[in-house]
N, C-alpha and C positions, 0 to 999 in steps of 0.2 A: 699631605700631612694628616695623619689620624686626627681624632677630637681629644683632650686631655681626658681620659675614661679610664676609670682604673681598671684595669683586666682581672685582679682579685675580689674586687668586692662592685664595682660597677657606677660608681657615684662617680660623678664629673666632677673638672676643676670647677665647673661653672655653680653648679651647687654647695660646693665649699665655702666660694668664695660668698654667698648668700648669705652661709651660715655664720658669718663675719669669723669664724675660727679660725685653726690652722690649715695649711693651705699644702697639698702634694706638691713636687716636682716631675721633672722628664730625668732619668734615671738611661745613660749610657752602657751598656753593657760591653764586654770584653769583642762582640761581634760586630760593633758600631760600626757605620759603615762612611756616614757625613751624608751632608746634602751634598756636596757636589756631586758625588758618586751612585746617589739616589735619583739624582734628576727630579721629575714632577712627581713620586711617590715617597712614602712614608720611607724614612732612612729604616735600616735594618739596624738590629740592635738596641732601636728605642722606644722606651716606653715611660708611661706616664705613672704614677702610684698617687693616692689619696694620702694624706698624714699619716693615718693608721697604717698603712703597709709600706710607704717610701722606707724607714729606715732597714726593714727585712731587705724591701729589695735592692736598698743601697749594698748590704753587706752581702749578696751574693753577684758584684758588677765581673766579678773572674768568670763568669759564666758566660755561656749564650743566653741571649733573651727567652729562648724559646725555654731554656734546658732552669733556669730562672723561673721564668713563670708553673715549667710543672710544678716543681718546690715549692714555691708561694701557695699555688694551690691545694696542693696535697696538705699543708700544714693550715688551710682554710677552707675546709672541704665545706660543701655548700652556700659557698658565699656569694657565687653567681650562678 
């Protein structure tokens, strides 16, 4: 399993949660694939976001992750 790390801007759950603020989710996308079917590595199709980007990448879960994150990025260019 990955670390909860946002892939758009880089801040952990683990710093979040420090910040005693609001706190990201793991965000299923349309590619999801399960742990069972992932075996010992990271399922496909999921990813983790910070507060500030969960609900973008809540509203693009019809996607693939992958096709997902360019979006995210593109509309947050330089954020990691």
């Amino acid at each position: 399993m990955n670390p909860a790390v946002c892939p758009v801007c880089g801040i952990s759950g683990a710093d979040e949660a420090g910040r005693g603020g609001p706190q990201g989710a793991w965000v299923q996308f349309i590619d999801y694939e399960g742990t069972e079917a992932s075996g010992l590595r990271h399922p496909e199709g999921l990813a983790y976001f910070c507060a500030a980007h969960h609900p973008a990448a809540q509203a693009l879960v019809q996607l693939s992750c992958v096709e997902a994150l360019a979006q995210l990025r593109a509309q947050h260019p330089g954020a990691v």
